[in-house]
N, C-alpha and C positions, 0 to 999 in steps of 0.2 A: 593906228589900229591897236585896241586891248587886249593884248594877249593874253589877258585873265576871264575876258570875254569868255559867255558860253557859246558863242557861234560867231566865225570870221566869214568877214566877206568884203571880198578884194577882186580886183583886177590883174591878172597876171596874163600878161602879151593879148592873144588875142581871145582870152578867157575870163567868163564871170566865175570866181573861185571861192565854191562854199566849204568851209570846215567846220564839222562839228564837234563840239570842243569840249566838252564834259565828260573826259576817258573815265573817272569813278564812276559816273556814274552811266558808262557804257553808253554814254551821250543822248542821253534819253531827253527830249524834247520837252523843252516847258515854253510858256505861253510869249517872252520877251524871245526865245528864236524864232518862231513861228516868224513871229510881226518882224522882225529884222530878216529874216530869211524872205517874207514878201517883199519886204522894200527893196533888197539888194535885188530879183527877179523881177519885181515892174520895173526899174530902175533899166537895168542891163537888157531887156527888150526891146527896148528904141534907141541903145545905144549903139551906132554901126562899127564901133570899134570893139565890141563883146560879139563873136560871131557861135559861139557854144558857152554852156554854163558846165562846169566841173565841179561835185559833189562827193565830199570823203568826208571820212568819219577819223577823230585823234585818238592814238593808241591800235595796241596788236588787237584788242577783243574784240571791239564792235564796229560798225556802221554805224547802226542806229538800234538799241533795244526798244524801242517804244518812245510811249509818253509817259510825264513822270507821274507814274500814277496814284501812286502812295501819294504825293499832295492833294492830288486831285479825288481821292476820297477822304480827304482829311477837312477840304471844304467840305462835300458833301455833309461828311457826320456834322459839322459846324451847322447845319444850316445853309450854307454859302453857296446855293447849287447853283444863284445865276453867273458866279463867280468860274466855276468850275467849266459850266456851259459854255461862257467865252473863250475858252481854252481852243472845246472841238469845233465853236463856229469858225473862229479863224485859222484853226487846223485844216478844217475839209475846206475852206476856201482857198487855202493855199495848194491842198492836194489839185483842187478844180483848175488853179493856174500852171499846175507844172501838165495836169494832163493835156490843156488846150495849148502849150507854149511854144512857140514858133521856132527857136532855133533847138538845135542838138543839146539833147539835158543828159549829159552823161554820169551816171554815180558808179563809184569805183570801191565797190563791195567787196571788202576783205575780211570778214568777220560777221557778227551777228546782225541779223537784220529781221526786226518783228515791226507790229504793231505799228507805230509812228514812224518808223523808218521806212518801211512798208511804203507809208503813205507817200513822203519824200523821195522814191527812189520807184518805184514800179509805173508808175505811171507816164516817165521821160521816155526819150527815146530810145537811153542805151543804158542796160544794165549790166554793169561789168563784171565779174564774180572770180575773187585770187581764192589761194587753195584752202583760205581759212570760212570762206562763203558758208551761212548757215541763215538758212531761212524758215519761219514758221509762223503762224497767227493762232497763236494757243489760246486766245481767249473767253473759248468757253470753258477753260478749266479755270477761269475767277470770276466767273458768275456773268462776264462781259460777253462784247458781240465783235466777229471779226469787223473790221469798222475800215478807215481810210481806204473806200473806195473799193472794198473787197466785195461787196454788193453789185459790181461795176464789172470786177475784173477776176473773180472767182468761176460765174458761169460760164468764160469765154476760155476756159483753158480748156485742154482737149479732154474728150469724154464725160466722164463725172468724176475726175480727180479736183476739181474747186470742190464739191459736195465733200471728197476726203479728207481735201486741207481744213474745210470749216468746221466739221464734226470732231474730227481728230486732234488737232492740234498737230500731227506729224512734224517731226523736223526735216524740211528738205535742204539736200543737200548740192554741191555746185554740179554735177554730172546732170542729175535727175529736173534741175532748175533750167540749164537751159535746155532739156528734152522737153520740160512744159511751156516754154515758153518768156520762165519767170524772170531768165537770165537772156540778154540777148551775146555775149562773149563769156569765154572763158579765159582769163590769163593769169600766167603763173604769179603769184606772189613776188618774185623777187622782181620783177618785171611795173609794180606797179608804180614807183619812183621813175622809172624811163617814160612810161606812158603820161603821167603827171607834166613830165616835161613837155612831152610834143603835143601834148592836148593843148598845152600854153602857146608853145608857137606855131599854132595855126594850119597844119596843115588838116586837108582834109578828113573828119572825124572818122568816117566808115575806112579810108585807107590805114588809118592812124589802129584802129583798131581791129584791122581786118591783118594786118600785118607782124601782130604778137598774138594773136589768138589761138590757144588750141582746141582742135577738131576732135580728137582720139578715144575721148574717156567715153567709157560704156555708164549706162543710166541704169543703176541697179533695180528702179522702181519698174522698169520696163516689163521685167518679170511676171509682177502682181498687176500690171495694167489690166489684165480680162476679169481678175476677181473683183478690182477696186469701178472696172467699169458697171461690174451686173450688181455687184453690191450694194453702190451706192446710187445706184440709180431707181433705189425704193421710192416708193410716193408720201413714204412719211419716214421720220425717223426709227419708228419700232420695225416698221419694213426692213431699212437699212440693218439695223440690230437682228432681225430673224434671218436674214440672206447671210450674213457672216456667221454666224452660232454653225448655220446648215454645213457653209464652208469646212468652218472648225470641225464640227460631228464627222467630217467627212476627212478628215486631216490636217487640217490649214492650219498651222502655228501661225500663221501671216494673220489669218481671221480671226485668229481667236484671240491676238494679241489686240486687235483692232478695236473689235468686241468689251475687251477691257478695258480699255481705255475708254473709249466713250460713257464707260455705265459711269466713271468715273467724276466724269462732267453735272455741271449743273443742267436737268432737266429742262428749266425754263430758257437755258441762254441754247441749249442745242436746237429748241422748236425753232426760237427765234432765228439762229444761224440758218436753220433748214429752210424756213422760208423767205431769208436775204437769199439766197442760191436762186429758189425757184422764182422768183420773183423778178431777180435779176436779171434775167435772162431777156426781159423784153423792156428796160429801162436804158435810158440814156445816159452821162456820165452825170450831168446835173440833177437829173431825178434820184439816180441812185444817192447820191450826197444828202440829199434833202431826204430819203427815206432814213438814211444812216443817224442825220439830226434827231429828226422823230423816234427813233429807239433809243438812242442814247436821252434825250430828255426824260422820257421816261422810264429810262434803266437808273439810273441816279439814284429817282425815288423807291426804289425798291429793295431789297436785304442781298440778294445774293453776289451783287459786285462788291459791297462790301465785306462780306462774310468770304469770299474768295479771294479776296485779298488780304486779309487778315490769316487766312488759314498757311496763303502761299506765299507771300514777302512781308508779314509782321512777325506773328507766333510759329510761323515756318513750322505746325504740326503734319500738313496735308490732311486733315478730317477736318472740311468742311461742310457744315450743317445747313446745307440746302432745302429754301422752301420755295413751291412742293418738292417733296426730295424724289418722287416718281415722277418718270413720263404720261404716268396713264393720270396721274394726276393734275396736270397741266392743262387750264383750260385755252378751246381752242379761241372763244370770244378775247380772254385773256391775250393772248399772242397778238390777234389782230388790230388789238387796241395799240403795241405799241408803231404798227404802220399810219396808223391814223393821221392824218393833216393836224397841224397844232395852228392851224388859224394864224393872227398875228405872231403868232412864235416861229413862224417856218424860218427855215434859214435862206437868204438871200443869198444869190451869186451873180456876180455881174459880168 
């Protein structure tokens, strides 16, 4: 095994043992772990000596911050976009094998976890979360669309807290993560070198981790659940935006902070987000994936994932020049085009 490698994947006792190995750069997924990450889980699928798969991130910062995206609009601007494309088809096909995968997919979340890690890790069956756990899908603050399978898994958390994570970008935290769901344990940090161990020698996953987990911590977002349920449960985005303003007029620093935030985002990637939520809600795991292709194909070719990415990890100014830079400007023909079937372009899952 190359331990220069940006993603290891080993056998250890009765475990298929992934690590993600790019701590610079917060181990953010490019297109060679993707394909090496599927082969080591079809592989370890039919092997009866792999009876759970164990998933960590290298380094104190991250899990996983994403995909690497600054490449992948660097094809884009090239020209390169069927290049970039390959990236998220076999992305989301790997999201679709870890969500259907048969044995215990446990990832052991100590640190930051967005986007492509997102993809990697929410979908298994145990999501483990130590005290440095940070989770978020920020991505319509760069012109992008909450993507890996958030289409899928954003309408089924309780109330309309998916609508706040997609709008917002919020960072959630480990308390608040496993009150929605996002986290299935909690255990302490120092604790997850011990749990790594016994994951390996095989004793039962749910005993394994039912027996370092803590119960205790209160979920701060519990609080604001009634505001963030009637708020975001607008039928359009500028709804969402006039039910929090109301809030704020009425005192809510919670709202009005909310409120900001979002004017902040790109127009067109918040419609887009709005209606992956509503939409999602009556798709399957595989259709959502196939919806999530068809937007990204078509977000590529457009200016604001560039222009938000440039704004937020090239020139790091944060004034990015959004077109349309209004919501009311935003058409709706426009948004529905990018749900549209792309014919021979659709993405396959087998």
């Amino acid at each position: 095994m190359d331990e220069n490698a940006d993603i290891l994947c080993e056998t250890r006792g009765a475990a298929g043992f992934v690590t993600l190995h790019r701590p610079r750069a917060l181990n953010a997924l490019n297109l060679g772990m993707v394909r090496e990450m599927m082969r080591a889980l079809e592989s370890w699928e039919h092997d009866p000596g792999v009876t759970r798969v164990v998933v960590t991130g290298a380094g104190e910062k991250a899990f996983c911050a994403g995909g690497d995206i600054r490449h992948l609009t660097e094809l884009g601007k090239a020209g390169r976009r069927e290049e970039a494309l390959e990236f998220w088809r076999e992305e989301y096909r790997l999201n679709a094998l870890i969500k259907r995968y048969g044995k215990p997919y446990v990832s052991l979340i100590d640190g930051i976890v967005m986007g492509g890690g997102v993809g990697v890790s929410l979908h298994g069956s145990h999501r483990v979360a130590g005290d440095r756990y940070l989770f978020a899908m920020p991505e319509v603050g760069i012109g992008f669309f909450p993507d890996v399978g958030a289409t899928y898994a954003l309408p089924r958390l309780p109330g309309a807290t998916g609508m706040y994570i997609a709008l917002t970008g919020e960072r959630i935290r480990r308390a608040d993560a496993v009150m929605l769901g996002l986290a299935t344990h909690a255990v302490a940090s120092g604790r997850i070198e011990e749990l790594r161990e016994a994951l390996c020698d095989g004793a039962p996953v749910d005993e394994i981790l039912g027996d370092r987990a803590i119960f205790s911590e209160a979920a701060p977002l519990t609080a604001h659940r009634d505001l963030i349920d009637s708020c975001f449960s607008g039928e359009s985005v500028e709804a969402v935006l006039e039910r929090l303003d109301r809030k704020a007029q009425e005192g809510s620093d919670f709202a009005a902070g909310l409120a900001g935030a979002i004017r902040t985002k790109s127009p067109t990637s918040l419609k887009i987000a709005f209606e992956q939520v509503r939409r999602g809600r009556a798709l399957d795991f595989t259709d959502a994936m196939k919806t999530e292709f068809r937007i990204v194909s078509r977000i590529i070719g457009g200016q604001d994932f560039y222009e938000g990415v440039r704004a937020t990890l090239i020139d790091k100014d944060g004034k990015p020049h959004w077109r349309p830079s209004s919501l009311d400007a935003v058409d709706k023909a426009a948004i529905d085009e990018y749900f549209a079937n792309l014919g021979a372009g659709e993405l396959e899952i087998s």
